[in-house]
C-alpha positions as CSV (number, residue, x, y, z in Angstrom):
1,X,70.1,-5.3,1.2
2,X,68.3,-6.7,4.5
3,X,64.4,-6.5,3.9
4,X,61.9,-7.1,6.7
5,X,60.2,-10.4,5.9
6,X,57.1,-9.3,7.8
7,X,56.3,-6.6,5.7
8,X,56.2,-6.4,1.6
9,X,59.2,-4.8,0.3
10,X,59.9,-3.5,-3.5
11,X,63.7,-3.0,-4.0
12,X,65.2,-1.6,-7.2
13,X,67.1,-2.1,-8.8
14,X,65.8,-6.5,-8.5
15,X,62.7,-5.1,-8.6
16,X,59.2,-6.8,-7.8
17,X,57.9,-9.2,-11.0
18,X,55.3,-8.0,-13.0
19,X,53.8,-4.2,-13.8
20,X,55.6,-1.3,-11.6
21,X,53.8,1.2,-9.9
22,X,54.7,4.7,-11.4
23,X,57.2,5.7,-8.4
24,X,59.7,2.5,-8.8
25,X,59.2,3.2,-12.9
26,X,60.5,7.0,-11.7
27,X,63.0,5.0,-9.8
28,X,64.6,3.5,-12.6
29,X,64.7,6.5,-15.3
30,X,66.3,8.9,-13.0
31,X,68.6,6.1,-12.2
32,X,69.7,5.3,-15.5
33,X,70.1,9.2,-16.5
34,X,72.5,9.1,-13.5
35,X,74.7,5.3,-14.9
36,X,74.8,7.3,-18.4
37,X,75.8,10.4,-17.0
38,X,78.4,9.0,-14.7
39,X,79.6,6.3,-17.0
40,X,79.6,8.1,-20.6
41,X,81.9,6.4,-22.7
42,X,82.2,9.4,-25.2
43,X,84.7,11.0,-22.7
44,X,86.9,8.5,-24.1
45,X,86.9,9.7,-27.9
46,X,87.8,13.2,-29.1
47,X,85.2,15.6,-28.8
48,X,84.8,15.7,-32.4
49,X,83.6,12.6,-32.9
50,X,81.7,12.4,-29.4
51,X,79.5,15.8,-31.0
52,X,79.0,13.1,-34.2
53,X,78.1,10.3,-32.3
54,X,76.0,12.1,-30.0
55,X,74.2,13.9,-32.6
56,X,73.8,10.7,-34.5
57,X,73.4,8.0,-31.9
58,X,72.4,9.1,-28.6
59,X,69.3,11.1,-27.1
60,X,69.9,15.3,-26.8
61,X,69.1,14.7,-23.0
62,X,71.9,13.0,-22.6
63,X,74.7,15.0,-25.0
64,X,73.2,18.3,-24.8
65,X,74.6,19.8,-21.1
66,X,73.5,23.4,-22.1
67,X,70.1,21.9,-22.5
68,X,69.8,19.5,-19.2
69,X,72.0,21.4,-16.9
70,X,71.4,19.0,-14.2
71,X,72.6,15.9,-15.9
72,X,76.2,17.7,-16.8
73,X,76.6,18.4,-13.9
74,X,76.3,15.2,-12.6
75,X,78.4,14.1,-15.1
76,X,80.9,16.3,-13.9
77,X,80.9,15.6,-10.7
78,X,81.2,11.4,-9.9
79,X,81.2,12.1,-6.4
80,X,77.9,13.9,-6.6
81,X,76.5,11.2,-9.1
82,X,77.3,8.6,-6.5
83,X,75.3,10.4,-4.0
84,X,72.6,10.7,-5.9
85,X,72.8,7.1,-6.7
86,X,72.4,5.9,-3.2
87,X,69.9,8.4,-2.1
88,X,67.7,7.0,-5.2
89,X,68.4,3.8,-4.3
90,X,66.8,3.5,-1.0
91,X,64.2,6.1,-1.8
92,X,63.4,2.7,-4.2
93,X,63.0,0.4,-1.0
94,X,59.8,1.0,-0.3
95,X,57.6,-0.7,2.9
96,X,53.9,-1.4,2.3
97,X,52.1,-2.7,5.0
98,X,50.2,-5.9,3.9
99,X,46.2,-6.2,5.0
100,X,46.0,-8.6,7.6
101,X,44.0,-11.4,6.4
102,X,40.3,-11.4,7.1
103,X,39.6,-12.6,10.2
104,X,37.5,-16.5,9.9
105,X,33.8,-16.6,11.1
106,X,33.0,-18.5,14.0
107,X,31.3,-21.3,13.0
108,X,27.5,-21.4,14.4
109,X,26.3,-23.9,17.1
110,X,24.9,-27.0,15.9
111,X,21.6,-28.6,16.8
112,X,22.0,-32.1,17.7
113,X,19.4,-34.6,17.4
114,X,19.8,-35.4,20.7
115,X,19.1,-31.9,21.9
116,X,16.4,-31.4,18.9
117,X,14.1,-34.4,20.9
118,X,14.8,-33.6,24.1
119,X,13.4,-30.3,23.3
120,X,10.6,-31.7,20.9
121,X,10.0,-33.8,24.1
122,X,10.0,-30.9,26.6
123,X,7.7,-28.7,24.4
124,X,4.9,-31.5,24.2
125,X,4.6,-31.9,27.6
126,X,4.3,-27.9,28.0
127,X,1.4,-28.3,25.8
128,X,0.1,-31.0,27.8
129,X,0.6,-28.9,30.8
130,X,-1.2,-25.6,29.2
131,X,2.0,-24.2,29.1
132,X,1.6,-22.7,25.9
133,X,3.4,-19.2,26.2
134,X,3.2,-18.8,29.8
135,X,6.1,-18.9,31.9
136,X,8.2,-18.0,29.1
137,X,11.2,-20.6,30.4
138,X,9.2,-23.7,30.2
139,X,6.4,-22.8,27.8
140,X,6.3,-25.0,24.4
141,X,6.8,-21.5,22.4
142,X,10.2,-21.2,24.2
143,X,11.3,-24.7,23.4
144,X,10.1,-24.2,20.0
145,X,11.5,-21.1,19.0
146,X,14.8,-22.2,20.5
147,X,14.6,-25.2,17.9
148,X,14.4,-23.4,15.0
149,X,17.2,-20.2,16.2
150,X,19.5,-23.4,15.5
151,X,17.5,-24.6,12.6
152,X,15.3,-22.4,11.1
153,X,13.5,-24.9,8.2
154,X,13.2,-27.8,11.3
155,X,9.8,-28.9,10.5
156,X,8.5,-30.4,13.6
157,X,9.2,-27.2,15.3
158,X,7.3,-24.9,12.6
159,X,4.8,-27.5,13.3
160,X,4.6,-26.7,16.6
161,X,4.3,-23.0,16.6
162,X,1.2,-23.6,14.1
163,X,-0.7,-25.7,16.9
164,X,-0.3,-23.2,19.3
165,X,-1.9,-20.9,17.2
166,X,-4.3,-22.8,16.4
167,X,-5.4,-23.6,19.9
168,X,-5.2,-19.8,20.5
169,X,-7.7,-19.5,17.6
170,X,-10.1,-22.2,19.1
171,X,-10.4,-20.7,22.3
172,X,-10.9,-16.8,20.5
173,X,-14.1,-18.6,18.9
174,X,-15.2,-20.8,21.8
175,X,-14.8,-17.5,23.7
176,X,-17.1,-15.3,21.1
177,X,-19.7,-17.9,20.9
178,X,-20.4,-17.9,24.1
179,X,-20.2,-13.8,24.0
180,X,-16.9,-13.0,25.8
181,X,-15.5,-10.8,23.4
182,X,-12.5,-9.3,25.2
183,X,-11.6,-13.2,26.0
184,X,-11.9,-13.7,22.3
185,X,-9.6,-10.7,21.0
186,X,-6.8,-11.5,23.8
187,X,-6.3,-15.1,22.5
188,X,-6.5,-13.7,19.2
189,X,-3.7,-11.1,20.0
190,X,-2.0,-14.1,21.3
191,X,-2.0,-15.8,18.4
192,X,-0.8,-12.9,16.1
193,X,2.2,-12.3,18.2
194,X,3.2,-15.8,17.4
195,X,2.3,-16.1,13.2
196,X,1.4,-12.7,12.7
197,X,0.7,-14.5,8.9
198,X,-1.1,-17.5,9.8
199,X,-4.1,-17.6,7.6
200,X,-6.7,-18.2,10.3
201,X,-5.9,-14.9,11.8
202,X,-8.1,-12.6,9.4
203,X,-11.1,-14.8,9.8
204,X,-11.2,-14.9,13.3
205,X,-10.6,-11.0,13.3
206,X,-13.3,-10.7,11.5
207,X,-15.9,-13.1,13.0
208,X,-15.0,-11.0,16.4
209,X,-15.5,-7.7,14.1
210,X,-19.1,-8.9,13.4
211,X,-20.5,-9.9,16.9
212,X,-18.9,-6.3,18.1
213,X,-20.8,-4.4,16.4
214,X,-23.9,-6.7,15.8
215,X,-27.0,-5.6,17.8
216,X,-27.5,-7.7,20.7
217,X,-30.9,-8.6,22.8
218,X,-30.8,-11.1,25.7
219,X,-33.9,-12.6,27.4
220,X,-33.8,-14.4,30.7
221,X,-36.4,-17.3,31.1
222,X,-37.3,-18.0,34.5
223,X,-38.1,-21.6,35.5
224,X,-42.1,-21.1,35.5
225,X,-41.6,-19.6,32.3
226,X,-39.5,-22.7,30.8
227,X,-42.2,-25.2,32.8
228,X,-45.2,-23.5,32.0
229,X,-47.7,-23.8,29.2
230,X,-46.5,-23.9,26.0
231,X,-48.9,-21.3,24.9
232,X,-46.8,-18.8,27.8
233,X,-43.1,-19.8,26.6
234,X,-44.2,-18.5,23.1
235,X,-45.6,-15.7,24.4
236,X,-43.0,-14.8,26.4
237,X,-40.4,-14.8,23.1
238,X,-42.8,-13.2,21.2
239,X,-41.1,-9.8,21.4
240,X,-37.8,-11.2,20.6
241,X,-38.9,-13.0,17.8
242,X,-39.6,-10.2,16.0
243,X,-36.7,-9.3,13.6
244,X,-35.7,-6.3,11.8
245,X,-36.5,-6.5,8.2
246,X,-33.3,-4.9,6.9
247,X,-31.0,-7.3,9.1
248,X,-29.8,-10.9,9.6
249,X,-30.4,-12.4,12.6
250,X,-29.1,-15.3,14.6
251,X,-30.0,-16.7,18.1
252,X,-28.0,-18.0,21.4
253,X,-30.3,-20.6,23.7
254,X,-29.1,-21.5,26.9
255,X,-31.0,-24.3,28.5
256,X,-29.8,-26.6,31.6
257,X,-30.1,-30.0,29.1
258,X,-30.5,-30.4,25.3
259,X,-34.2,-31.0,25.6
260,X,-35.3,-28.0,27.5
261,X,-33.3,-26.3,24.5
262,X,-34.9,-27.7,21.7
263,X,-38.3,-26.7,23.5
264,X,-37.2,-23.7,23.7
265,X,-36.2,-23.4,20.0
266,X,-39.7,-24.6,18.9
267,X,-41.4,-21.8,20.3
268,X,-39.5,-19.2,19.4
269,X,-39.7,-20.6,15.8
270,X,-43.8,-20.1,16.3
271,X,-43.4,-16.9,17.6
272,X,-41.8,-15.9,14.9
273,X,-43.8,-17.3,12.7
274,X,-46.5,-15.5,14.2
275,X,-45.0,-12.4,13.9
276,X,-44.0,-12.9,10.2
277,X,-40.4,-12.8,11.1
278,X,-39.8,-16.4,9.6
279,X,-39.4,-16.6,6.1
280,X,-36.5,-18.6,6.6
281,X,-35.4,-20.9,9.0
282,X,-34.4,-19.6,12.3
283,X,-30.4,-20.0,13.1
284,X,-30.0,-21.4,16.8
285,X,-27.2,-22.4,18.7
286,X,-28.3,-24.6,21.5
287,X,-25.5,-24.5,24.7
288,X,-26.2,-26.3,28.2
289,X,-26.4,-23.6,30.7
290,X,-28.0,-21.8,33.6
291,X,-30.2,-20.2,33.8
292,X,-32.5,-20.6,30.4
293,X,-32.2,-17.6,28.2
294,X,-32.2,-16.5,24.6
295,X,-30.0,-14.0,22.7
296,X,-30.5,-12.6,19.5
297,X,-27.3,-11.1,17.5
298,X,-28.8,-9.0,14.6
299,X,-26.4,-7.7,11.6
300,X,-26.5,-5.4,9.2
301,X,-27.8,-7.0,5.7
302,X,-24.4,-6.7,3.2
């Protein structure tokens, strides 16, 4: 018999190796009822002794026609039993399509160290440039996150993406101090977008929390004002020297050079003093700028 080597093929009555399915073991009974049938060596012996040797010897489905009317008549008929014989015998040649193999993955692209410093190398001079996000092609967060879609634990790279937060962090706090809070919370945003974990994140959110909702006073100083009399520059912060009991309060000076600042600071510490705001130390940040001016960010006592 001619099987197809493409596909799996189990042919009775060879057979496949091994435990049958239930249809070949089908197969094979109703073939060997039909060999018995056909081939009963009883018909050779007086019917005597084939009733003694049936009854003794071999199964009632076999001897007993009246019983299994379809295997007499089989057995009575050859021509009929070899008919049945072939039909069983390629209803046993069965073709079962075999899965096709599971199809290999491609394997993923490779970072070579050559490509791994030239980008390392393009994303430094980004940073050097300002190019920290901004445009997206040639930014350092482009070079860097292309870096580690080949690698992911690349360590330089990781690096990388934690500077750039970092400087977006420094400029949210060099932009609060200086009271630019919409400045502050879009480098903060910034930031986020690229570590949304990175530990320095909640601080800083916080910090800007704080000076949004602290209570803010600004006073302009005018050049006779800053020049004059020290006896008018402490007058004229006398009024913002005076604190709230029930809140913490910290102070901005601008001045156009560090001395005029500290001059500034002196007399708004004896104004408060004066007023009986200064049972502690006052908190100053001195910055060069112009014109002079004091700010005072008050907070809620927690």
């Amino acid at each position: 018999m001619a099987c197809n080597t493409t596909r799996k093929l189990v042919c009775l009555p060879a057979g496949k190796p091994g435990i049958l399915p239930a249809l070949e073991f089908l197969h094979i009974s109703m073939m060997f009822v039909v060999i018995l049938s056909t081939f009963n060596p009883l018909r050779y012996i007086t019917r005597r002794k084939r009733e003694d040797i049936s009854a003794s010897l071999l199964p009632n489905w076999i001897s007993t026609a009246n019983r299994y009317p379809l295997t007499d008549g089989i057995r009575r008929r050859p021509g009929l039993a070899l008919v049945v014989l072939v039909c069983l015998s390629l209803g046993a040649c069965q073709s079962t399509p075999e899965p096709p193999p599971p199809e290999p993955e491609p394997p993923g692209p490779v970072l070579s160290t050559q490509q791994l410093n030239s980008w390392l190398d393009a994303a430094q001079q980004a940073i050097d440039g300002g190019r920290l996000i901004y445009p997206r092609e040639t930014s350092a967060l482009q070079y860097y996150q292309q870096i580690l879609a080949l690698d992911p634990e690349e360590a330089q790279a990781t690096r990388g993406l934690e500077n750039i937060v970092e400087i977006h962090i420094e400029r949210a706090l060099r932009a609060l101090s200086r009271g630019y809070l919409a400045t502050a919370r879009s480098m903060l945003a910034r930031a986020r977008l690229i570590l949304p974990d990175h530990p320095s994140i909640a601080p800083t959110e916080a910090q800007i929390q704080l000076i949004a909702g602290a209570q803010r006073t600004e006073l302009t100083l005018n050049r006779a004002q800053v020049n004059g009399t020290r006896v008018d520059l402490i007058r004229s912060l006398r009024e913002l020297a005076t604190m709230p009991p029930d809140q913490a309060c910290r102070f901005k000076i601008w001045a156009s050079t560090d001395t005029q600042g500290r001059t500034i600071y002196q007399a708004l510490s004896e104004a408060a003093n004066q007023q009986g705001s200064a049972a502690q130390r006052l908190r100053a940040e001195i910055m060069v700028r112009s014109p002079a001016g004091v700010e005072r960010l008050c907070f809620e006592n927690q």
